[in-house]
py3Dmol code that shows the C-alpha trace and the ligand (Angstrom):
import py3Dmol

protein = """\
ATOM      1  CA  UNK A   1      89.706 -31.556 149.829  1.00  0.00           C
ATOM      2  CA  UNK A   2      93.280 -31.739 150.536  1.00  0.00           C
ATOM      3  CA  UNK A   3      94.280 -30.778 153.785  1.00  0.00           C
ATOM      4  CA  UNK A   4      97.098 -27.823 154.488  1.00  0.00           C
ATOM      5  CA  UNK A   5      99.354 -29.354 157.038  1.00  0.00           C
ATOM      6  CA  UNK A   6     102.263 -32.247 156.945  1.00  0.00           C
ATOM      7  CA  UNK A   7     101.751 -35.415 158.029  1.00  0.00           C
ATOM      8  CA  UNK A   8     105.756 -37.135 159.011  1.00  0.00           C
ATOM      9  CA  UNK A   9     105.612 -40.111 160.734  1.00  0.00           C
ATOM     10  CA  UNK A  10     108.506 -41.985 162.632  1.00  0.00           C
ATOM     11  CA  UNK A  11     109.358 -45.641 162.856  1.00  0.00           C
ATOM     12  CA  UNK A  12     111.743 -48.273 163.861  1.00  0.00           C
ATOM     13  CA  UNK A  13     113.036 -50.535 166.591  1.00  0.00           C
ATOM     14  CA  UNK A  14     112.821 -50.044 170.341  1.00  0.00           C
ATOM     15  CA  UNK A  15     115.401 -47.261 171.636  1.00  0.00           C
ATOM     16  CA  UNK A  16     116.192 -45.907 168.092  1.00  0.00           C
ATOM     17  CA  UNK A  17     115.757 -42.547 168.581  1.00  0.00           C
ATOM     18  CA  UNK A  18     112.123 -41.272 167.832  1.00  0.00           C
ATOM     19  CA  UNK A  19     111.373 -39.601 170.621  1.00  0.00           C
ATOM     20  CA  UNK A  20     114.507 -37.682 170.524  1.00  0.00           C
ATOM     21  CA  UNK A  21     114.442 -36.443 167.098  1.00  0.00           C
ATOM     22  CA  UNK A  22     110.815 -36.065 167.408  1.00  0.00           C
ATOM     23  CA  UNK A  23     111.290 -33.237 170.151  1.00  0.00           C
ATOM     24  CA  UNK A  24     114.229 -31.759 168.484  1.00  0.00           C
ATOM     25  CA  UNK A  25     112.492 -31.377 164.834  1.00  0.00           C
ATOM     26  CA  UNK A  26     108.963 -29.711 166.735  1.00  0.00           C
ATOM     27  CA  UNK A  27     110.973 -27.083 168.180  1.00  0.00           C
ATOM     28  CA  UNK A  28     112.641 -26.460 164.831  1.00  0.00           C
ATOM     29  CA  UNK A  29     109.150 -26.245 163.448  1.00  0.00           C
ATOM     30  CA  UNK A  30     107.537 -24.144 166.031  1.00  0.00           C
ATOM     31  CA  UNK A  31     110.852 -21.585 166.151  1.00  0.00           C
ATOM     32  CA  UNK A  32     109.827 -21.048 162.111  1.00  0.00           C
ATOM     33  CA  UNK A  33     106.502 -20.429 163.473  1.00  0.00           C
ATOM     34  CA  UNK A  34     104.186 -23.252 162.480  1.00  0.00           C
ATOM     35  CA  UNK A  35     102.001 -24.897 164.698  1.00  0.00           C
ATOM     36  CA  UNK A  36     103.504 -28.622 165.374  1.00  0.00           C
ATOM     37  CA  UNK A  37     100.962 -31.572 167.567  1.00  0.00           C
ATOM     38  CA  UNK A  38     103.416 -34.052 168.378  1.00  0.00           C
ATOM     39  CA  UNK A  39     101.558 -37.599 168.867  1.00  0.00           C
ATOM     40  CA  UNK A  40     102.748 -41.567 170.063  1.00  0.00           C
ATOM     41  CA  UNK A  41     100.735 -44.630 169.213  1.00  0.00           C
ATOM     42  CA  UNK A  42      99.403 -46.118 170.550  1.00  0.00           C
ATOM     43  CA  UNK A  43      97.695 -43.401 172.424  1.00  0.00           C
ATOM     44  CA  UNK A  44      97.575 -39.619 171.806  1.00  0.00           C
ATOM     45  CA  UNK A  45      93.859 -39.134 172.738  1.00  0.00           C
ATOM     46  CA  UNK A  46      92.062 -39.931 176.026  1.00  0.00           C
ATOM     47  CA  UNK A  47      90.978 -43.548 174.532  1.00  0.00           C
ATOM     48  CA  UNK A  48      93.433 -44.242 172.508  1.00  0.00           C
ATOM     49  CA  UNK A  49      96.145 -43.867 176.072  1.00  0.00           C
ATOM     50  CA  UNK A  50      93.632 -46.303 178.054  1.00  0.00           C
ATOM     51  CA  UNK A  51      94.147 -48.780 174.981  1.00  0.00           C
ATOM     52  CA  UNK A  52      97.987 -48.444 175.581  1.00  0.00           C
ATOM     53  CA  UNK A  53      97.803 -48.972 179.246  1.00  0.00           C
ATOM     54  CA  UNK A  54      96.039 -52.174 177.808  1.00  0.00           C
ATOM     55  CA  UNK A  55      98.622 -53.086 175.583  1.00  0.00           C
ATOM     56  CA  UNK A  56     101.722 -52.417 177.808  1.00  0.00           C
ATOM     57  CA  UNK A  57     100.811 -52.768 180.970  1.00  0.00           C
ATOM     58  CA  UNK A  58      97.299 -53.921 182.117  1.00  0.00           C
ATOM     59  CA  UNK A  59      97.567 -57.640 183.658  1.00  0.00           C
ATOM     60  CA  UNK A  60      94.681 -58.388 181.245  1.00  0.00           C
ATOM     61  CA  UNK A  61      96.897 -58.372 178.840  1.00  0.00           C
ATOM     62  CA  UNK A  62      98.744 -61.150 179.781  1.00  0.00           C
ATOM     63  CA  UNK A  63      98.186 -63.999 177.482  1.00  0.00           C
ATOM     64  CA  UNK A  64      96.609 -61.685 174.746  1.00  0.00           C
ATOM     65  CA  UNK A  65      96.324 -63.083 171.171  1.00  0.00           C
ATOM     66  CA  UNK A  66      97.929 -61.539 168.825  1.00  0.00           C
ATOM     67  CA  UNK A  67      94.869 -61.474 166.830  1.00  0.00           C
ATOM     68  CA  UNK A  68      93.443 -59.033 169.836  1.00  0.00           C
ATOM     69  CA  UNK A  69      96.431 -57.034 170.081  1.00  0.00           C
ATOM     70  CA  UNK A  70      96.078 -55.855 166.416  1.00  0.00           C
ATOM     71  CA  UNK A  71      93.046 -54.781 166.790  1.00  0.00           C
ATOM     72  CA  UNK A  72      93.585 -52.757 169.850  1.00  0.00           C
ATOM     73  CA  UNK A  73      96.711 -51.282 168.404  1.00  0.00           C
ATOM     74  CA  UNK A  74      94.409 -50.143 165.279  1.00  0.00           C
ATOM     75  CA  UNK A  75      91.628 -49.059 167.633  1.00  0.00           C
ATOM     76  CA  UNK A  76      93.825 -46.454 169.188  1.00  0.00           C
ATOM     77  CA  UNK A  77      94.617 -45.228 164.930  1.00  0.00           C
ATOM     78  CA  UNK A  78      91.148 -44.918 164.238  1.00  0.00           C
ATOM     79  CA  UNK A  79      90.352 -42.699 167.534  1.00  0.00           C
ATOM     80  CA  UNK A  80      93.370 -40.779 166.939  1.00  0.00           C
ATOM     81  CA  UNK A  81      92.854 -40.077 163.336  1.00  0.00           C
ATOM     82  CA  UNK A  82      89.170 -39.005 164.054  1.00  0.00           C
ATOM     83  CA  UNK A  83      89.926 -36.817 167.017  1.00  0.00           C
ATOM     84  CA  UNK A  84      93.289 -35.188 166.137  1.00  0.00           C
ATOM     85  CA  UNK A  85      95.188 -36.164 163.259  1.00  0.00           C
ATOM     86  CA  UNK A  86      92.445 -35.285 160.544  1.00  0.00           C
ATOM     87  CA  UNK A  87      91.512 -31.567 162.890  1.00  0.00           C
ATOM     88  CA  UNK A  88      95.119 -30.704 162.789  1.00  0.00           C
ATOM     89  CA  UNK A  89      95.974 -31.592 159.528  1.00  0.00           C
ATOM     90  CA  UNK A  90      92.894 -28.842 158.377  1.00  0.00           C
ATOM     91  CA  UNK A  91      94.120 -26.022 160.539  1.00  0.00           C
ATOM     92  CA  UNK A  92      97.527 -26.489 158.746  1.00  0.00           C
ATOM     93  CA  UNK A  93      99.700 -28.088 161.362  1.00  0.00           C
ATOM     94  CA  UNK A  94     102.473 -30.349 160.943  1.00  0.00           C
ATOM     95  CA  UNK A  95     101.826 -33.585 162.692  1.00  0.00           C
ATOM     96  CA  UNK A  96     104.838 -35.399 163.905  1.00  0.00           C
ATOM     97  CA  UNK A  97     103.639 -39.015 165.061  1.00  0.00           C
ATOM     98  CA  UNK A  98     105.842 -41.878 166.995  1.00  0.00           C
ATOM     99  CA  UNK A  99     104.681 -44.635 165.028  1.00  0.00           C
ATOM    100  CA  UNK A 100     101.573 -45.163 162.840  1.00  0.00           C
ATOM    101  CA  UNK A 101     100.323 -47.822 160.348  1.00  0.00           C
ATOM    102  CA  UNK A 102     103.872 -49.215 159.523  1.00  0.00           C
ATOM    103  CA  UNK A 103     104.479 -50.435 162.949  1.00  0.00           C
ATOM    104  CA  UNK A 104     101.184 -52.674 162.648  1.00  0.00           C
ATOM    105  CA  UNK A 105     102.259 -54.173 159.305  1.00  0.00           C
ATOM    106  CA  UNK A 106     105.890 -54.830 160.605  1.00  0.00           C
ATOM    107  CA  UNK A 107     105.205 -55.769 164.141  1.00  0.00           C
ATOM    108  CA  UNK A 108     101.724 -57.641 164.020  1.00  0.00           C
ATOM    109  CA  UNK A 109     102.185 -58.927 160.304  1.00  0.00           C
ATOM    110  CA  UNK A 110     105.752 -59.536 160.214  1.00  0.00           C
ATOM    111  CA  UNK A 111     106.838 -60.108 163.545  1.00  0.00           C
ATOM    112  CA  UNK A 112     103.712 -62.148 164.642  1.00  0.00           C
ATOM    113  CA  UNK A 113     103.019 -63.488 161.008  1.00  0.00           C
ATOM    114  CA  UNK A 114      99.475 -62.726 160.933  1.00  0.00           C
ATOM    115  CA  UNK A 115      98.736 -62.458 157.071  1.00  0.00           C
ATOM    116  CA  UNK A 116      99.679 -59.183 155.617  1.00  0.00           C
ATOM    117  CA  UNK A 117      96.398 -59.116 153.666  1.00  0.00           C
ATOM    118  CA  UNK A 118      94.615 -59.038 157.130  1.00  0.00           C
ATOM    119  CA  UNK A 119      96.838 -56.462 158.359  1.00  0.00           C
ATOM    120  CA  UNK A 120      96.730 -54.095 155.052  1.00  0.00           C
ATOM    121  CA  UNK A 121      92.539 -54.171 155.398  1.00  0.00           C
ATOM    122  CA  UNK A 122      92.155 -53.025 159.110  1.00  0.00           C
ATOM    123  CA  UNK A 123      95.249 -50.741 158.876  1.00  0.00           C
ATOM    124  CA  UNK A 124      93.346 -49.061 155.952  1.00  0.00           C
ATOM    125  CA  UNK A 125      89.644 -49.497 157.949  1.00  0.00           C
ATOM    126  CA  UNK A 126      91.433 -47.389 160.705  1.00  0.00           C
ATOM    127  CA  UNK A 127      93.243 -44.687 158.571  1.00  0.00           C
ATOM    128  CA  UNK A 128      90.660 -43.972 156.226  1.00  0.00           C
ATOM    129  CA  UNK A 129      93.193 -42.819 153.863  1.00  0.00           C
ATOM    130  CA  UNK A 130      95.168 -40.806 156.206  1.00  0.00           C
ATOM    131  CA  UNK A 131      98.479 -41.659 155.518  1.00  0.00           C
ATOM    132  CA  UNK A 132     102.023 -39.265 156.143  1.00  0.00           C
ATOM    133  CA  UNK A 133     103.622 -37.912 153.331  1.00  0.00           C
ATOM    134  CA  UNK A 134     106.549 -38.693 154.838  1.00  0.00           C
ATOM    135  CA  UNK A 135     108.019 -41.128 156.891  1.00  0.00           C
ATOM    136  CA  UNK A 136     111.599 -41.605 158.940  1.00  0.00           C
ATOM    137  CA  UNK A 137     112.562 -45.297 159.813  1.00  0.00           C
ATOM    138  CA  UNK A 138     115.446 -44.648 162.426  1.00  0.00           C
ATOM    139  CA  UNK A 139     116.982 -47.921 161.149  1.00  0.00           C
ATOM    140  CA  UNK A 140     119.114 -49.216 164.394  1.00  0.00           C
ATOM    141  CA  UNK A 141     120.846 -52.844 165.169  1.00  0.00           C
ATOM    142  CA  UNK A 142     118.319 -54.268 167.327  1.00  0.00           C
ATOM    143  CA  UNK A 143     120.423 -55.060 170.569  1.00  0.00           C
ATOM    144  CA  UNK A 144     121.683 -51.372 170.024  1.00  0.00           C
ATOM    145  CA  UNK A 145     117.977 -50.218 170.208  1.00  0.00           C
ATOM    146  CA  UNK A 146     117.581 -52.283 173.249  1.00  0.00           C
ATOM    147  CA  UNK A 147     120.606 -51.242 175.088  1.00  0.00           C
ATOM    148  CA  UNK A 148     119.631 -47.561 174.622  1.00  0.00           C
ATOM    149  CA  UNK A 149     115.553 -48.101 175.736  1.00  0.00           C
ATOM    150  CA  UNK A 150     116.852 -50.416 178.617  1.00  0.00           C
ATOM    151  CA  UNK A 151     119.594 -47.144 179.817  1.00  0.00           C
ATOM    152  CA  UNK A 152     115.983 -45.236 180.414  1.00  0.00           C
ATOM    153  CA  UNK A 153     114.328 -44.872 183.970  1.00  0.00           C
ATOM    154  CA  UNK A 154     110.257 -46.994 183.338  1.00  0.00           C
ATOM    155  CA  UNK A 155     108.791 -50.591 184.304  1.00  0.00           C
ATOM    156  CA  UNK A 156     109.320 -53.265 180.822  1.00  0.00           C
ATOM    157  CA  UNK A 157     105.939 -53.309 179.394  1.00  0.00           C
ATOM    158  CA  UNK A 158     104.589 -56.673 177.931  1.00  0.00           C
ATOM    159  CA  UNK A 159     105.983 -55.718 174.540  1.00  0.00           C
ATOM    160  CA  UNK A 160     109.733 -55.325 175.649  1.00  0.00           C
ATOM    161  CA  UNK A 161     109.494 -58.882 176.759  1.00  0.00           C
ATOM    162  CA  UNK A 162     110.001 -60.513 173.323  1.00  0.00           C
ATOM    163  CA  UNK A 163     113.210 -62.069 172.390  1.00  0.00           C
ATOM    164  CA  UNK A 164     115.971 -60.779 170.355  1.00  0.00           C
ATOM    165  CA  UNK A 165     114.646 -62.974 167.188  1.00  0.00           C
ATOM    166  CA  UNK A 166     111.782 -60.745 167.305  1.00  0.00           C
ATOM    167  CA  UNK A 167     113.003 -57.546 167.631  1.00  0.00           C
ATOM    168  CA  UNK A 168     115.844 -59.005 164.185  1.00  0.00           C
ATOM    169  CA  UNK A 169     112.619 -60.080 162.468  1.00  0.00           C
ATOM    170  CA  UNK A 170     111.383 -56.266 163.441  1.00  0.00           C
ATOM    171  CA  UNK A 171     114.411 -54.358 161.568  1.00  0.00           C
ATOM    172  CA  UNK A 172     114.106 -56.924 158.947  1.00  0.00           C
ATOM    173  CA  UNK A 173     110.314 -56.232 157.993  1.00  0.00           C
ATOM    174  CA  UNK A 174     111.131 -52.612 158.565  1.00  0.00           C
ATOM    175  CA  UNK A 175     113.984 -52.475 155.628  1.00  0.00           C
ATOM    176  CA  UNK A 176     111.485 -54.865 153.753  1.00  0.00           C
ATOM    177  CA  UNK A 177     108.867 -51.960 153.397  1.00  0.00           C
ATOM    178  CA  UNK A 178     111.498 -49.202 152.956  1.00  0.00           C
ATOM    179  CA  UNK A 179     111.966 -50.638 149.803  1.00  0.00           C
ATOM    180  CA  UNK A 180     108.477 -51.351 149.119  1.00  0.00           C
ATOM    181  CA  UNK A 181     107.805 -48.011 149.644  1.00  0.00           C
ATOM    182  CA  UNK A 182     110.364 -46.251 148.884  1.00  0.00           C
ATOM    183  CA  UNK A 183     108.245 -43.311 147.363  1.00  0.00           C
ATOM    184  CA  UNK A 184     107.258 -42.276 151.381  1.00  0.00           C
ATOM    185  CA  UNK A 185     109.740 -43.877 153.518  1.00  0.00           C
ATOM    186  CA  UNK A 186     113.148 -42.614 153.910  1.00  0.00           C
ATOM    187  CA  UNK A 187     115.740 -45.011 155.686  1.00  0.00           C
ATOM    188  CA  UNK A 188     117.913 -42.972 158.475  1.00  0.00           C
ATOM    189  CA  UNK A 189     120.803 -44.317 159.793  1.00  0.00           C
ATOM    190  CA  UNK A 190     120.106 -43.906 163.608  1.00  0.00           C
ATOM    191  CA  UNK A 191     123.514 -45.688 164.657  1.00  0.00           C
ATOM    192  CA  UNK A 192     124.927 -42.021 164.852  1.00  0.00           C
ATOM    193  CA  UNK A 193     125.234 -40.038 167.761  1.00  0.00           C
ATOM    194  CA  UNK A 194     121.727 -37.190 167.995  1.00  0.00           C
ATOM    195  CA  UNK A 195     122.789 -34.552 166.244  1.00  0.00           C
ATOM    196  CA  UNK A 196     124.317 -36.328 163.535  1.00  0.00           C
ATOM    197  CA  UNK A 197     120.957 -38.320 163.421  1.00  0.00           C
ATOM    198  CA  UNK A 198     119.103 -35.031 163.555  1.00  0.00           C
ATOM    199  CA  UNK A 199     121.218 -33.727 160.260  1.00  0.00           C
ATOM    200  CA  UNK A 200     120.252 -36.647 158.228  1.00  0.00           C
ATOM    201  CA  UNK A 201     116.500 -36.204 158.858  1.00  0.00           C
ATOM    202  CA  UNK A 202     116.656 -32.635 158.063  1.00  0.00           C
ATOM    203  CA  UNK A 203     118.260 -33.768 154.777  1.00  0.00           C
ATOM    204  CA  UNK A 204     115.839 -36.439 153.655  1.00  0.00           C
ATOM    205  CA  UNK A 205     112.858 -34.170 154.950  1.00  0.00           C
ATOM    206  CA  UNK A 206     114.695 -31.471 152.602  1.00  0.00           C
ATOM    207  CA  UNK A 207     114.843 -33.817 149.498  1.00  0.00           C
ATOM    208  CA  UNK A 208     111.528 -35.095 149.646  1.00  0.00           C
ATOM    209  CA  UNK A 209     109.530 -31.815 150.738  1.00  0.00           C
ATOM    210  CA  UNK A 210     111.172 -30.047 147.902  1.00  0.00           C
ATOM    211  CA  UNK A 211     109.123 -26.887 147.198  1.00  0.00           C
ATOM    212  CA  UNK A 212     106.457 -27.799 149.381  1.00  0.00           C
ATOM    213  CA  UNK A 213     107.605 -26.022 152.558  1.00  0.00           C
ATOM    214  CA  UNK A 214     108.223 -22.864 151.963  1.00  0.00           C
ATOM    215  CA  UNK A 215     110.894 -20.951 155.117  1.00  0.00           C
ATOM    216  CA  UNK A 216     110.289 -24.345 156.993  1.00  0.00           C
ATOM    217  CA  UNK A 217     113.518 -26.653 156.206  1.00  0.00           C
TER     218      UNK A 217
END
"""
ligand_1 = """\
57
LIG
N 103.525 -51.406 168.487
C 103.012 -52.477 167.765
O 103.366 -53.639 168.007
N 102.098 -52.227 166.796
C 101.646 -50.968 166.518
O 100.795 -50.798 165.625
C 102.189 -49.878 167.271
C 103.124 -50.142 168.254
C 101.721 -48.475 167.002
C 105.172 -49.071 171.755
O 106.219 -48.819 172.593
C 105.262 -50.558 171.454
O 104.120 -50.939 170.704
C 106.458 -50.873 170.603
C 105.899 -51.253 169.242
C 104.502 -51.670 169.558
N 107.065 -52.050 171.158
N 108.214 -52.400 171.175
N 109.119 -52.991 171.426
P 106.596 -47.407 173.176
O 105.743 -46.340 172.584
O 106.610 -47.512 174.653
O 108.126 -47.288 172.784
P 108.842 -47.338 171.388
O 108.002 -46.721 170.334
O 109.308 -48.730 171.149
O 110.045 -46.351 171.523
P 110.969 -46.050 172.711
O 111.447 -47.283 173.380
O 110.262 -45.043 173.556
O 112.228 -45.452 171.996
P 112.435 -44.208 170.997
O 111.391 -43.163 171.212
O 112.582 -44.705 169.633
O 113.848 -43.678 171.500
P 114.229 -42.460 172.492
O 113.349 -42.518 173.722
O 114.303 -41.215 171.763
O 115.707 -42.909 172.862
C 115.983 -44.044 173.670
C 117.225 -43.751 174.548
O 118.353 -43.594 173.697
C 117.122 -42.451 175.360
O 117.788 -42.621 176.561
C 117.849 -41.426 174.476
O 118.398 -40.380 175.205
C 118.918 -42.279 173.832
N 119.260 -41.852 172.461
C 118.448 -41.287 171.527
N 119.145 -41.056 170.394
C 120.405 -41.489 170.612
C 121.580 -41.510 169.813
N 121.584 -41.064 168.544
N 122.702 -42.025 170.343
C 122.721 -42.502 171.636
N 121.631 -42.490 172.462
C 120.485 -41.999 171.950
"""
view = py3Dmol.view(width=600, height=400)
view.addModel(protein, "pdb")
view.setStyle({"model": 0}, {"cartoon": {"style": "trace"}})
view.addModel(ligand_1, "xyz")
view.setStyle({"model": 1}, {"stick": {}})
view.zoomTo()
view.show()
């Protein structure tokens, strides 16, 4: 049975803006009176934060394969799909998640090369055909990104340790899959300053929810 709410996910480099526009488009939603669960992966559910600490900040994790890191990072989907996506999405909420499935294909099969069949199969073992109907790459020059998560108070997690190549290779794979998928992926140019960012979301969310959303864009 098809579910009543709206899945949007958001995606793109370190520092582009996702958080930001994340808060700003749940209070437009909840003013209009809908019910909005705003989510970050990894994490979003008791397990699925203990598998971030993991990830970002555990000593463990030092030396991790990246062969174990996808699978933690897909770990923390299937949990979160189970315990709150999938519930929310059949009360009718909208669901605004900071990353999803897109950031495993670009940053674990692009970025670390492991084969995108590999990455394609768990991504879709952990979804279980949960997928957003639409979904915002905040597309950002990479030392841009950088500069802006670096301007923020927090300890560098393992992940912000990469070099620049890596973070390049990121937007790249991004952009790659924007095309790819062009049918669910809208490309926002996040080099603007928040509200101007904000405006172009509203209008790609208005082009591609046509008459689905009735009083909410
Ligand atoms: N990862 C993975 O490898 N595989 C996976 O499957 C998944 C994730 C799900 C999670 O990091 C890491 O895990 C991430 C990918 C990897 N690694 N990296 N690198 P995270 O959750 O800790 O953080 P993040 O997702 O990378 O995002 P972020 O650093 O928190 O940034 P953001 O949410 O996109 O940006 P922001 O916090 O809204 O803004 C950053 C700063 O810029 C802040 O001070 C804002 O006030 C400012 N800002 C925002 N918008 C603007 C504009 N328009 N102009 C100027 N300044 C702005």
């Amino acid at each position: 049975m098809a579910s009543k709410g709206l899945f949007i996910s958001f995606e793109g480099s370190e520092g582009c803006g996702k958080s930001t526009q994340i808060e700003r488009l749940a209070t437009r939603f909840r003013d209009s009176g809908r019910e909005v669960v705003t989510l970050r992966e990894p994490g979003g559910c008791p397990l699925g934060e203990k598998i971030r600490d993991l990830l970002k900040f555990d000593p463990a994790g030092d030396g991790m394969s990246a062969e174990a890191e996808l699978l933690l990072f897909v770990a923390s989907r299937a949990q979160l799909v189970r315990e709150v996506i999938r519930p929310a999405l059949d009360r009718g909420a909208i669901v605004l998640c900071d990353r999803f499935l897109d950031s495993t294909t670009v940053y674990q099969g692009v970025a670390r090369a492991i084969a995108p069949d590999t990455v394609a199969s768990v991504n879709a073992f952990a979804t279980g055909g949960t997928l957003p109907k639409v979904t915002l790459l905040l597309d950002l020059d990479a030392a841009e990104g950088r500069r802006r998560a670096a301007s923020r108070k927090g300890p560098t997690d393992r992940m912000e340790q990469e070099q620049e190549e890596f973070y390049e290779a990121v937007r790249r794979g991004y952009l790659d899959l924007a095309v790819a998928e062009s049918s669910r992926i809208a490309v926002i140019d996040a080099s603007g300053d928040i509200d101007a960012v904000g405006a172009s979301i509203m209008a790609a969310l208005s082009e591609r929810l046509k008459g689905e959303c009735h009083g909410l864009l």
